[in-house]
C-alpha positions as a Markdown table, in Angstrom:
| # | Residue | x | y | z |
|---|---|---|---|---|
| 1 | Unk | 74.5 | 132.6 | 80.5 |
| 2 | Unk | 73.1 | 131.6 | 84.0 |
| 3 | Unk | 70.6 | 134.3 | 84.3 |
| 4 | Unk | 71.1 | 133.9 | 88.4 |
| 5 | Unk | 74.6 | 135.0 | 88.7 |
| 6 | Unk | 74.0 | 137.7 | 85.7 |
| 7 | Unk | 70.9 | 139.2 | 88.1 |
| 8 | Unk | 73.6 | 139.0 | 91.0 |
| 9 | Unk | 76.5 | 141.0 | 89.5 |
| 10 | Unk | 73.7 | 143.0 | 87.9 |
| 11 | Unk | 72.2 | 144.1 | 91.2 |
| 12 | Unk | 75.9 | 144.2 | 93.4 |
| 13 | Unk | 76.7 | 146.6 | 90.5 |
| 14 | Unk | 73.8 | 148.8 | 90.8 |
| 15 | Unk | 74.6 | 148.9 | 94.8 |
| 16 | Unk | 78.7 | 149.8 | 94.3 |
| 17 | Unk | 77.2 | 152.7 | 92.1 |
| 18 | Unk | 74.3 | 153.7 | 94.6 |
| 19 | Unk | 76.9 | 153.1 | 98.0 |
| 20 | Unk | 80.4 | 153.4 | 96.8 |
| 21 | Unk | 81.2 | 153.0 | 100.0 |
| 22 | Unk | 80.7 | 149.5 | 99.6 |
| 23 | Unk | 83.7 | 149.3 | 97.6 |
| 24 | Unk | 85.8 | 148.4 | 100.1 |
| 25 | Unk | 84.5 | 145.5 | 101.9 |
| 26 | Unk | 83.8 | 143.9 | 97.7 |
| 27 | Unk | 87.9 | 144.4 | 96.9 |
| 28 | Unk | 88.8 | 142.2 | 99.8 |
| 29 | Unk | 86.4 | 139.6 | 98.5 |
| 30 | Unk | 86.3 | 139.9 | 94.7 |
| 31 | Unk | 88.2 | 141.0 | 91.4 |
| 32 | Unk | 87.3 | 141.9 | 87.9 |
| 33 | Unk | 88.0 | 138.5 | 86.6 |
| 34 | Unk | 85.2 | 136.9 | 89.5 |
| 35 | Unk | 82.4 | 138.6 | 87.1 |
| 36 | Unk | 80.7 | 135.6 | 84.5 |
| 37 | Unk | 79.9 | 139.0 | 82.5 |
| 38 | Unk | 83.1 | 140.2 | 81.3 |
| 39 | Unk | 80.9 | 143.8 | 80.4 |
| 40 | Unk | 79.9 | 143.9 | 83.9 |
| 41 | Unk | 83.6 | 143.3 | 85.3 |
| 42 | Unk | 85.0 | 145.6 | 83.3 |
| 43 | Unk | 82.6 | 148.0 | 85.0 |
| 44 | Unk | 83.5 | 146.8 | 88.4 |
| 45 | Unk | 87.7 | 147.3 | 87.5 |
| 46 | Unk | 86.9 | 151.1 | 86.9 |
| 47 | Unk | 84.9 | 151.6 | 90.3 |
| 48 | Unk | 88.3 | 149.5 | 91.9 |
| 49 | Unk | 90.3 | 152.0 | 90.1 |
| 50 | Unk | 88.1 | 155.0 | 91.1 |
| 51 | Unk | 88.1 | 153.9 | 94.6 |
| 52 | Unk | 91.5 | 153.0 | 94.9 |
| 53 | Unk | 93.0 | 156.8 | 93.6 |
| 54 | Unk | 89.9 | 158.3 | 96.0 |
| 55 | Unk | 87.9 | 159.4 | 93.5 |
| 56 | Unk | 84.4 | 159.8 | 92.8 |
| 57 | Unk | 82.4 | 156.6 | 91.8 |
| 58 | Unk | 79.3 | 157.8 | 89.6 |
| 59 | Unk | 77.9 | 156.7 | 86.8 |
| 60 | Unk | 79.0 | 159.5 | 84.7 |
| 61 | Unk | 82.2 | 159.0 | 85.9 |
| 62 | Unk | 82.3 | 155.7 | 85.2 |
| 63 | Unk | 81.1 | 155.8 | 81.9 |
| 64 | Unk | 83.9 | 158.5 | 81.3 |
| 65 | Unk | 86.5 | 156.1 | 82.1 |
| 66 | Unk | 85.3 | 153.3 | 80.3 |
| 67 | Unk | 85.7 | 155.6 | 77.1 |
| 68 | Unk | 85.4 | 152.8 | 73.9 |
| 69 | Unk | 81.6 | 151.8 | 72.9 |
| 70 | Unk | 79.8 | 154.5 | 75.7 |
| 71 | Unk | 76.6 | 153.5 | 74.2 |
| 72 | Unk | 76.3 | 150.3 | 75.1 |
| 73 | Unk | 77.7 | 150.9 | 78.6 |
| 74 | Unk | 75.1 | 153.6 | 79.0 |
| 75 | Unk | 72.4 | 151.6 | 79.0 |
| 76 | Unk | 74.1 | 149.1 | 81.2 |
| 77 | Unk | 74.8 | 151.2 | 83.5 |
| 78 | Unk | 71.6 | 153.2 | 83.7 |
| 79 | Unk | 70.0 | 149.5 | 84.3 |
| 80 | Unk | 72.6 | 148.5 | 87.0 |
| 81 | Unk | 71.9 | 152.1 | 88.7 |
| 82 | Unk | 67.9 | 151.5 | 88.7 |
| 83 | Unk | 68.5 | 147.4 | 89.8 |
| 84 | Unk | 70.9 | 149.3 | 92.8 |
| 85 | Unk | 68.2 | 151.1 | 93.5 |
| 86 | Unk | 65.9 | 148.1 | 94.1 |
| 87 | Unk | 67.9 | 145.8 | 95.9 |
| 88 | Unk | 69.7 | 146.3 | 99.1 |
| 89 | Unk | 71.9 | 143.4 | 99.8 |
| 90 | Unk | 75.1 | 143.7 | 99.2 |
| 91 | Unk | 76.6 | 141.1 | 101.4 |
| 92 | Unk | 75.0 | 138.4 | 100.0 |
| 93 | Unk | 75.8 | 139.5 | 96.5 |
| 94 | Unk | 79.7 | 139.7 | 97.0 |
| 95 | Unk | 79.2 | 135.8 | 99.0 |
| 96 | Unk | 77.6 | 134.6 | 95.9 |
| 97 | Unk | 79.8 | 136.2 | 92.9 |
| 98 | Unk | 82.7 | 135.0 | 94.6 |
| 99 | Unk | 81.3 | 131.3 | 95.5 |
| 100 | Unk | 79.8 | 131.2 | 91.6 |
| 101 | Unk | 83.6 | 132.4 | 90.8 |
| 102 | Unk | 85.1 | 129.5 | 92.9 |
| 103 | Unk | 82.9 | 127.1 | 91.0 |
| 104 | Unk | 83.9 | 128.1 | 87.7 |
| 105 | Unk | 87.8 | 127.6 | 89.1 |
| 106 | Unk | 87.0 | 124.0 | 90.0 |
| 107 | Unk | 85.6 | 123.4 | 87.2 |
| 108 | Unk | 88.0 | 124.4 | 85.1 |
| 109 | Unk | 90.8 | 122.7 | 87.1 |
| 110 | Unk | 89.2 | 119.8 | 86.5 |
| 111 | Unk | 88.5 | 119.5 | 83.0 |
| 112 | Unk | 92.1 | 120.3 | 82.3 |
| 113 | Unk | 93.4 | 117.4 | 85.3 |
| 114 | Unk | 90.6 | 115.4 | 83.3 |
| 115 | Unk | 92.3 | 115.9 | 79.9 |
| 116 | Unk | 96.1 | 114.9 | 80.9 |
| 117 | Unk | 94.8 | 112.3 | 83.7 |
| 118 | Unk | 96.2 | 109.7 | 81.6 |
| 119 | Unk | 99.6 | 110.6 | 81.1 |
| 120 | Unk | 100.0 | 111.8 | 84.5 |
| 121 | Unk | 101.4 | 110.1 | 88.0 |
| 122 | Unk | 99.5 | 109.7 | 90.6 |
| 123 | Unk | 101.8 | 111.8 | 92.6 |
| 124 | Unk | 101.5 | 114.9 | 89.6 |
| 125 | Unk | 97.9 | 114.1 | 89.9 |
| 126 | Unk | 98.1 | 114.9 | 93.9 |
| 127 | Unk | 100.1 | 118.1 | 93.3 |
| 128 | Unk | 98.0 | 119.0 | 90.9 |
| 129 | Unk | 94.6 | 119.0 | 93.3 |
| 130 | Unk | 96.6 | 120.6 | 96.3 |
| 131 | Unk | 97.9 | 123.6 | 94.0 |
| 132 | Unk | 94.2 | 124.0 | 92.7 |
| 133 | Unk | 92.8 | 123.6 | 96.6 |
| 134 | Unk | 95.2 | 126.0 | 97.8 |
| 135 | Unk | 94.4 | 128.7 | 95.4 |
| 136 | Unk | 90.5 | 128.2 | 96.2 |
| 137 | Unk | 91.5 | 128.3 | 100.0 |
| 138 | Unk | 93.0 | 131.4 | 99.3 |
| 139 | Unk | 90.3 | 133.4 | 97.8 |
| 140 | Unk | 88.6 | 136.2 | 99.7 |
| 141 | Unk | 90.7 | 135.7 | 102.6 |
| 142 | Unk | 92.4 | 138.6 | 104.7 |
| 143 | Unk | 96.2 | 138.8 | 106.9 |
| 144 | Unk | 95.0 | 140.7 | 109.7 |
| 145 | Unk | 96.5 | 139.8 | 113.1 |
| 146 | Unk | 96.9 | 141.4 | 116.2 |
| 147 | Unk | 100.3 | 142.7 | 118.2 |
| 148 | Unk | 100.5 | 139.5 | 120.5 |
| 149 | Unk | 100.0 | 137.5 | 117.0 |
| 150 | Unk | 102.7 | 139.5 | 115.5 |
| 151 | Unk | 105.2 | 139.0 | 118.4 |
| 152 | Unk | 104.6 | 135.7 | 118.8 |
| 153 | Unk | 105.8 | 135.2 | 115.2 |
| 154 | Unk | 108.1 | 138.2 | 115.7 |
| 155 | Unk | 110.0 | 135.9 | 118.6 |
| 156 | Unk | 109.5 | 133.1 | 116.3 |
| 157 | Unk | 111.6 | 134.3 | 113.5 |
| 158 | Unk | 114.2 | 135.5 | 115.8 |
| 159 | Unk | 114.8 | 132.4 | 117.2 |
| 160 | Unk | 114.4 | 130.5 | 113.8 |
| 161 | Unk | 117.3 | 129.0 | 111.7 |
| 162 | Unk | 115.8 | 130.6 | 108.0 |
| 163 | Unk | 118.1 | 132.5 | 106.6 |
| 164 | Unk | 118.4 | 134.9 | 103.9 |
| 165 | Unk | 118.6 | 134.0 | 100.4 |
| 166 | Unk | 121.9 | 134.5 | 99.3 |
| 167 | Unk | 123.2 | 135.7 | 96.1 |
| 168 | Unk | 127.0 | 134.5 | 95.8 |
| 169 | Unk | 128.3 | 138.0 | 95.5 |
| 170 | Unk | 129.4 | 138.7 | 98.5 |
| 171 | Unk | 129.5 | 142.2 | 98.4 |
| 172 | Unk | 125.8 | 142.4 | 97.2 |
| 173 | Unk | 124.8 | 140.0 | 100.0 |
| 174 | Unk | 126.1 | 141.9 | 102.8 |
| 175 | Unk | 123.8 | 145.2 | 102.4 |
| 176 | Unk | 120.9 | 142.9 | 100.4 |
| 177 | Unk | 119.0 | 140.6 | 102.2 |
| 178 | Unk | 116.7 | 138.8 | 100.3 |
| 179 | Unk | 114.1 | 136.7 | 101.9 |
| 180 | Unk | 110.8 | 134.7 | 100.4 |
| 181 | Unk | 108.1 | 136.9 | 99.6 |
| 182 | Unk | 110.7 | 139.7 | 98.7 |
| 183 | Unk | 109.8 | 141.4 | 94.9 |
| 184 | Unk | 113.3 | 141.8 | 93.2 |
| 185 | Unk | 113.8 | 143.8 | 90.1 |
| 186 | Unk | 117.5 | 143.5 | 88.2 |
| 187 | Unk | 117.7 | 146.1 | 85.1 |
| 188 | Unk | 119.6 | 146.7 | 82.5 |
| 189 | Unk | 120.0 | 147.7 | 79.0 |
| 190 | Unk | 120.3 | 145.1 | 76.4 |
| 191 | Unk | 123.6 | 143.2 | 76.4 |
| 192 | Unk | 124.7 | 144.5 | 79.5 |
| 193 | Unk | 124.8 | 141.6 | 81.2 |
| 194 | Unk | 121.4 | 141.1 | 83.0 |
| 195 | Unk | 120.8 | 137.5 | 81.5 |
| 196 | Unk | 124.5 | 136.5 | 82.5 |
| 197 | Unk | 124.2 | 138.1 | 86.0 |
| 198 | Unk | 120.9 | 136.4 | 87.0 |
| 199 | Unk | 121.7 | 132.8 | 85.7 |
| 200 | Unk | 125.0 | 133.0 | 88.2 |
| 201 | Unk | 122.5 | 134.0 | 90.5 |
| 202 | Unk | 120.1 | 131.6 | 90.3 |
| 203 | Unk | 122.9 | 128.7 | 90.4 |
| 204 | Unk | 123.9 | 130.1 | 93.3 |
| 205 | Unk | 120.6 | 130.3 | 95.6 |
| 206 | Unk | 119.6 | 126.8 | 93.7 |
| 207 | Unk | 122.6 | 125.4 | 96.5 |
| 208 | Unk | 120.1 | 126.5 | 99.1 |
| 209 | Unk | 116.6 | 126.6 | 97.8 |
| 210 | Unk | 114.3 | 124.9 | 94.9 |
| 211 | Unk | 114.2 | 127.4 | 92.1 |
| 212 | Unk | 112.9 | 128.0 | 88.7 |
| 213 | Unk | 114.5 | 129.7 | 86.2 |
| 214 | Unk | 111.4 | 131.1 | 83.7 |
| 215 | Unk | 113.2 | 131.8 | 80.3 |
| 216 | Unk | 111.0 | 133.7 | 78.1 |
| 217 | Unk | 113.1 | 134.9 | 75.4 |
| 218 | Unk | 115.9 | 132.4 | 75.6 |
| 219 | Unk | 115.4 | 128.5 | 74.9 |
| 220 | Unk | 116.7 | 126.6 | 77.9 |
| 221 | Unk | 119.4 | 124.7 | 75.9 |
| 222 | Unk | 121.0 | 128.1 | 75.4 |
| 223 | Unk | 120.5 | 128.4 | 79.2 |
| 224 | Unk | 122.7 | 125.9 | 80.0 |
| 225 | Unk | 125.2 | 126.6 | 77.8 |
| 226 | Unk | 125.7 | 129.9 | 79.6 |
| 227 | Unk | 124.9 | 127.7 | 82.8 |
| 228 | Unk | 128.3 | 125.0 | 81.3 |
| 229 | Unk | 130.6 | 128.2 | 80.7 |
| 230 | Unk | 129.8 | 129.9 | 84.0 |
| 231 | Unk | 130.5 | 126.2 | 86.1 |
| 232 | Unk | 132.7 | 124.8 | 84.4 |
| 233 | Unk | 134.9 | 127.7 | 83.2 |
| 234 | Unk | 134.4 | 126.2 | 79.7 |
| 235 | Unk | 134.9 | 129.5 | 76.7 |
| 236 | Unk | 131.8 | 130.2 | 76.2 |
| 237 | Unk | 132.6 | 131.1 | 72.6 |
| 238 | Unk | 133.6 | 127.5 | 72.4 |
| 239 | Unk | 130.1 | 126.5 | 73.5 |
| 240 | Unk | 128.4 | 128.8 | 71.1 |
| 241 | Unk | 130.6 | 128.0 | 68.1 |
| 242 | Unk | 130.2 | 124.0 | 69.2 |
| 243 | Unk | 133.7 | 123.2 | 68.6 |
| 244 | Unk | 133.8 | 121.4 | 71.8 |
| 245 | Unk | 133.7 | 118.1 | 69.5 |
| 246 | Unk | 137.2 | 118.5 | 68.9 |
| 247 | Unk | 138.2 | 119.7 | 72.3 |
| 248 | Unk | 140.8 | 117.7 | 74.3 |
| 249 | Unk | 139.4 | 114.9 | 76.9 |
| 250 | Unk | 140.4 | 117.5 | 79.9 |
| 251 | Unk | 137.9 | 120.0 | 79.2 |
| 252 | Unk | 135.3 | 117.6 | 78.6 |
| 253 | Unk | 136.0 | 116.3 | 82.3 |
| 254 | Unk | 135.9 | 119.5 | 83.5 |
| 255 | Unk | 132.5 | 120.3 | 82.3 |
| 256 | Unk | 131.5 | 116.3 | 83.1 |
| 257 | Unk | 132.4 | 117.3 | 86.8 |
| 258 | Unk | 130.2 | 120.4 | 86.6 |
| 259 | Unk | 127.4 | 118.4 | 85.5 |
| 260 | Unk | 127.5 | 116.1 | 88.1 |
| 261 | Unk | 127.9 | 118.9 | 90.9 |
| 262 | Unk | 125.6 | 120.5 | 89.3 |
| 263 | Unk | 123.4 | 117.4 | 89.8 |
| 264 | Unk | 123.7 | 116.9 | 93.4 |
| 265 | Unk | 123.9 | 120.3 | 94.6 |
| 266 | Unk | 121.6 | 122.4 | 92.5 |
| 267 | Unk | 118.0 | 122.8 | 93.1 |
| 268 | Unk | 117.7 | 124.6 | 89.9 |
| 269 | Unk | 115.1 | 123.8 | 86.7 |
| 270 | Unk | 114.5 | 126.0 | 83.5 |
| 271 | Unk | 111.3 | 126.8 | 81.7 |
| 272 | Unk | 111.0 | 128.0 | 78.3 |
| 273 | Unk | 108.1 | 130.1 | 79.2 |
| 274 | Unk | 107.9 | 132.3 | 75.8 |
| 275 | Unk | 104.0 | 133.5 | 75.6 |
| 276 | Unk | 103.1 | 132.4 | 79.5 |
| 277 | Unk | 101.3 | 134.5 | 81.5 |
| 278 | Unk | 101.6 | 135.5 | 85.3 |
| 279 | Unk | 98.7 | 132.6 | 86.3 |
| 280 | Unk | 100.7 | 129.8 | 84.3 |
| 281 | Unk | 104.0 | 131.2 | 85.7 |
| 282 | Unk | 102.6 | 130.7 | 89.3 |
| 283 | Unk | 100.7 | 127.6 | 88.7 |
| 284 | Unk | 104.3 | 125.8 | 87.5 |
| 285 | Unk | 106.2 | 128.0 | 90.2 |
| 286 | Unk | 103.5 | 126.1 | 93.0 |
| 287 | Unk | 103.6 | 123.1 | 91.4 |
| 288 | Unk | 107.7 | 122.3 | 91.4 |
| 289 | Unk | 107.5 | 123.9 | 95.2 |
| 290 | Unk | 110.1 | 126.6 | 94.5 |
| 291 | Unk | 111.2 | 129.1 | 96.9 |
| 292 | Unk | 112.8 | 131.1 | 94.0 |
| 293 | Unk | 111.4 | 132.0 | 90.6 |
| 294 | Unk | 113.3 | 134.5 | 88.3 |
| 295 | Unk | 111.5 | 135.5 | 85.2 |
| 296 | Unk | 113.7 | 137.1 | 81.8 |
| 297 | Unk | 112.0 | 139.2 | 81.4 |
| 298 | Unk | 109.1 | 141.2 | 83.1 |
| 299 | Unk | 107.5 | 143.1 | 80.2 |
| 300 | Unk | 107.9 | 139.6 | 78.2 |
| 301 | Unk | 105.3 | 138.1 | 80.1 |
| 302 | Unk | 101.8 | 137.9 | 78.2 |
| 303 | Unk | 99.1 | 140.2 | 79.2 |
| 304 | Unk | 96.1 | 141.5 | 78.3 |
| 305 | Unk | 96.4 | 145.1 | 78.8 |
| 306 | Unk | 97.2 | 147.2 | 75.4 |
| 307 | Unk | 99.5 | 149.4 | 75.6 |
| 308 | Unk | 102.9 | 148.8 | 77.1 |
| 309 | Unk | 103.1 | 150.7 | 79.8 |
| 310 | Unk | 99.3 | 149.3 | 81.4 |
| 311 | Unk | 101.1 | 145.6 | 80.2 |
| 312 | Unk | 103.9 | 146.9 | 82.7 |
| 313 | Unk | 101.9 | 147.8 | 85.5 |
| 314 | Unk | 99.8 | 145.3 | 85.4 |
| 315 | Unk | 102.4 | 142.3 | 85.1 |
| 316 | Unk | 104.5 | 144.3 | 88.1 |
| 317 | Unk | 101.9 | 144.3 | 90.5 |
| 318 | Unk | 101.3 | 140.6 | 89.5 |
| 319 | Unk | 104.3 | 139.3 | 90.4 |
| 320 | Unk | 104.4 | 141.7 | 93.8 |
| 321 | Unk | 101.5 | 140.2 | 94.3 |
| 322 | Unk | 102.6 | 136.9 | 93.6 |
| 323 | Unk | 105.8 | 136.9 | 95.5 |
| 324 | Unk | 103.5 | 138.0 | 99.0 |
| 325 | Unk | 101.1 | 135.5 | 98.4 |
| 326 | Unk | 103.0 | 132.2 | 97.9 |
| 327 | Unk | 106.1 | 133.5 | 99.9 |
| 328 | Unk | 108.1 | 132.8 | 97.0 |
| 329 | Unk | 111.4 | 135.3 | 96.5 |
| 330 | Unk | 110.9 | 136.8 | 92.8 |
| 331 | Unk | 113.5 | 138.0 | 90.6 |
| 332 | Unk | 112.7 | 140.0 | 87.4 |
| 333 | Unk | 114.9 | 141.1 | 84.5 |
| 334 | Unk | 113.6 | 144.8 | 83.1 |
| 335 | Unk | 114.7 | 146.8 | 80.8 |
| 336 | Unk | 116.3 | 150.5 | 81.2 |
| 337 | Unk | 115.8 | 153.2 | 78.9 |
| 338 | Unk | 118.4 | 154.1 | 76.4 |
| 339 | Unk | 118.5 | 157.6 | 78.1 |
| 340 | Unk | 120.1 | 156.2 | 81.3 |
| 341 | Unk | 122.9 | 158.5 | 82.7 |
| 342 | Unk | 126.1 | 155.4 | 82.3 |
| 343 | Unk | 127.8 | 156.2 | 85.6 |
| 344 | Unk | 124.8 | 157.0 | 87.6 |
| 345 | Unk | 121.2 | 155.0 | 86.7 |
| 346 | Unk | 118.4 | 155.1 | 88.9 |
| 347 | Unk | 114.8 | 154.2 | 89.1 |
| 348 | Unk | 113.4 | 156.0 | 86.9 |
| 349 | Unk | 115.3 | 154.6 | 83.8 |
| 350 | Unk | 113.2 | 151.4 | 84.3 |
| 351 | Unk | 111.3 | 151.3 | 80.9 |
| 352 | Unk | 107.4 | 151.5 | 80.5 |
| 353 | Unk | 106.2 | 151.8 | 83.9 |
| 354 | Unk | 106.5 | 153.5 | 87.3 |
| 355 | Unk | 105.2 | 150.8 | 88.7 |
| 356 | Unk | 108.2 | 148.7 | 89.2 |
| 357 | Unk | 110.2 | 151.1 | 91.1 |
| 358 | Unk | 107.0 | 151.3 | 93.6 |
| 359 | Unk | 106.4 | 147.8 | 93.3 |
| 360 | Unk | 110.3 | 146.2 | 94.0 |
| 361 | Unk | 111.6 | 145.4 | 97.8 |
| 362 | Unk | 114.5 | 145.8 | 96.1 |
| 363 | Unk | 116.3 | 147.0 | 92.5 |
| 364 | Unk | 120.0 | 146.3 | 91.2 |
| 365 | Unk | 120.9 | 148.1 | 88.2 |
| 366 | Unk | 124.0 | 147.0 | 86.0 |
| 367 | Unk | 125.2 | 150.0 | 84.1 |
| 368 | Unk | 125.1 | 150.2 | 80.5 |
| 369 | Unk | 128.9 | 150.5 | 79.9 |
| 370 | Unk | 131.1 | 148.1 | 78.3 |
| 371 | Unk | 129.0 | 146.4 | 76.6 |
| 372 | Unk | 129.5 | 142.2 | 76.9 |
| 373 | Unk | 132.3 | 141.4 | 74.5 |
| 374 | Unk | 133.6 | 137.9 | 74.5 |
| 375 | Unk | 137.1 | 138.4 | 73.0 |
| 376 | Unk | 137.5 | 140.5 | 76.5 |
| 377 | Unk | 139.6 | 138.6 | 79.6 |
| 378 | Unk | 138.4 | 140.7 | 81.8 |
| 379 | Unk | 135.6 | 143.8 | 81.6 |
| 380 | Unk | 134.9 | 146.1 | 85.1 |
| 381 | Unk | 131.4 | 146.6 | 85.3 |
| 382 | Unk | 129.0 | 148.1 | 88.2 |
| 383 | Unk | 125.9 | 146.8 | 89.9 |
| 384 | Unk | 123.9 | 149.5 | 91.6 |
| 385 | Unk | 121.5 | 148.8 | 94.2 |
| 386 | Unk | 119.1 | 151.8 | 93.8 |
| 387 | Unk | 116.3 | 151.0 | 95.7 |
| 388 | Unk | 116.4 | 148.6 | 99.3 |
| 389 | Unk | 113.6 | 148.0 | 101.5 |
| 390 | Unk | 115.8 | 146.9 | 104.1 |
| 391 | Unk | 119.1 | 148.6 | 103.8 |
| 392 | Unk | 121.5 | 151.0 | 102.6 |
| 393 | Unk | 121.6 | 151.5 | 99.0 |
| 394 | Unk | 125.4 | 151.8 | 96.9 |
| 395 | Unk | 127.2 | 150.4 | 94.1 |
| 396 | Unk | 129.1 | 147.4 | 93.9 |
| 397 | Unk | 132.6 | 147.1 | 91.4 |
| 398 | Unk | 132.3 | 144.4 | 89.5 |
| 399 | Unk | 135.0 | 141.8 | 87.2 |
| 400 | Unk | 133.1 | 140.6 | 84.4 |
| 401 | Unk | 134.8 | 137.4 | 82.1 |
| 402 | Unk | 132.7 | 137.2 | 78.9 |
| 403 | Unk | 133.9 | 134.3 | 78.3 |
| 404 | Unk | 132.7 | 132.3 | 81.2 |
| 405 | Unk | 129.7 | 134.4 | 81.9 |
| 406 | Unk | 131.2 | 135.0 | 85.2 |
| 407 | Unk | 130.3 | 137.9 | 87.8 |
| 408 | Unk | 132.9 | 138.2 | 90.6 |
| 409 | Unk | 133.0 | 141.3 | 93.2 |
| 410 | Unk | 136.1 | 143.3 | 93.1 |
| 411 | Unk | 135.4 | 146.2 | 95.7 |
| 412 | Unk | 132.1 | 147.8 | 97.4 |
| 413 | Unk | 131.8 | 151.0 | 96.7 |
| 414 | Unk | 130.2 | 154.4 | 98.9 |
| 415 | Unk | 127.2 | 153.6 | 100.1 |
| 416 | Unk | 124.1 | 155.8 | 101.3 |
């Protein structure tokens, strides 16, 4: 261990816990994960916490939340508190945790460019550098600006020819205006229709903007089978039960056109992204320059937190914080609880965690009736916006075909 940065984090410790007040001038320069000893940022995520629900930050208190081995901890902490009580230099102890962090970042970056190098382009290797400098640029840095800063860009965006991300549904995307940066949540109960619903979606905004379709239950070949039945009005029974092979010449140039539209008019790639994590979703979501991610499904994505509801939390705030950061529009596909009132779900049916209802811009819920059924021509289903940042809320009436995958509005219904 570099004994150096150990003393620092040691000392800036010992400080938080002798000035809490501190605390708020470290979290807009450093997280958990900055800390070379994983012990001593554990220590500093429960001070965040503490400080960040205004409570008291104190070593007993501390120690109580750290519950799991308290011996050890209270011997750390004891040592941090005396070192706090030593040194008085907090500044420099946040620059140099966070420029010791920024090293170990490089470094990293580079031994992983340094082992694909080879069978890389020169133009991957490029991206590659500018995704890793960006994120570095990034750390520690703050969005204040002033009122003639914020009308400047307020005039700016008036007068601009960006427009909002559409869906296809035309009902949906006259009270929901999506934009980049915006934190979308779409739930559902299993086989409702979520997976269907956000694939037409996706096709849909991939005719305006570059985006990435993170699959992390569902290879990508079945992707585009769903994909073939939705564009091509191909049976998707047909697809599934590959009898295509004996299908006339006719449908085959129907779903030959679709690929080729497809083609040239959709900005849309697919990542089987079973057992990825928020950092490796962002890193690929940076790296192909999309506008648009969609991840299926939120509480699939790998964390470290135990139980499900902290793996919840902490993958919500993740991608909320994602989607501000890199001005990317992010769509995720959660899970309702079986408890859900059918006519009337809200909110609080997401599953595991409350902190995707506080999290979201914006949540659609598809109710749990009439379940998908294939053999159907034609099911009525609803989509409920629930929760909308920047509009009225309602419920839209929807015509499902199972066997194209296809969403089409039918009417829009009361609104609030």
């Amino acid at each position: 261990m570099n004994a150096n940065i150990y003393d620092t984090e040691y000392a800036l410790i010992g400080e938080i816990l002798k000035q809490p007040e501190i605390m708020a001038e470290c979290m807009t320069e450093l997280s958990a994960d900055d800390f070379f000893d994983s012990s001593l940022g554990r220590i500093y995520s429960v001070c965040a916490s503490l400080w960040t629900e205004g409570k008291t930050i104190d070593p007993l208190t501390v120690l109580y939340e750290l519950g799991g081995d308290k011996g050890a901890y209270k011997e750390l902490l004891y040592n941090c508190y005396q070192s706090g009580a030593i040194v008085h230099n907090y500044k420099a102890h946040i620059r140099m945790i966070a420029e010791s962090a920024m090293m170990r970042e490089l470094k990293s970056d580079a031994y992983a460019l340094l082992s694909e190098i080879d069978i890389m382009t020169p133009a991957e290797i490029r991206e590659s550098l500018l995704i890793s400098l960006k994120r570095i640029d990034g750390r520690g840095t703050t969005d204040v600006k002033t009122l003639p800063e914020l009308h400047a860009e307020f005039i700016a965006w008036q007068y601009s020819d960006e427009k909002y991300i559409e869906t296809g549904l035309s009902t949906v995307d006259k009270h929901l205006k999506i934009s980049r940066g915006d934190y979308v949540v779409i739930g559902g109960r299993p086989s409702s229709g979520k997976t269907a619903l956000t694939i037409q979606l996706a096709m849909n905004m991939a005719k305006q903007m570059n985006v990435t379709y993170f699959s992390l239950e569902t290879e990508s070949r079945k992707i585009y089978e769903r994909i073939v039945a939705n564009g091509s009005r191909t049976p998707f029974g047909d697809i599934k039960n590959r009898t295509l092979k004996t299908a006339p010449p006719e449908v085959w140039k129907k779903i030959n056109d679709f690929s080729i539209y497809a083609a040239e008019n959709c900005s849309l790639k697919v990542a089987s992204a079973a057992g990825w994590d928020v950092n490796k979703i962002r890193s690929t979501a940076l790296q192909l320059k999309s506008d648009v991610i969609f991840i299926d499904y939120l509480t699939l994505v790998e964390s470290d937190n135990k139980t499900q509801y902290e793996k919840a939390t902490a993958i919500s705030k993740a991608l909320h914080t994602l989607a501000q950061r890199d001005k990317i529009a992010v769509i995720a596909v959660a899970q309702m609880n079986r408890q859900a009132d059918p006519d009337k779900p809200s909110m609080s049916d997401l599953r595991e965690s409350g902190q995707i209802e506080q999290d979201a811009d914006a949540i659609l819920l598809l109710n749990p009736k009439n379940p998908l059924d294939e053999d159907c021509e034609v099911c009525r289903k609803k989509l409920y916006l629930v929760k909308n940042k920047e509009g009225i809320t309602g419920e839209f009436h929807m015509n499902f075909w199972g066997q194209y995958q296809l969403f089409a509005p039918e009417e829009i219904g009361e609104t609030t």
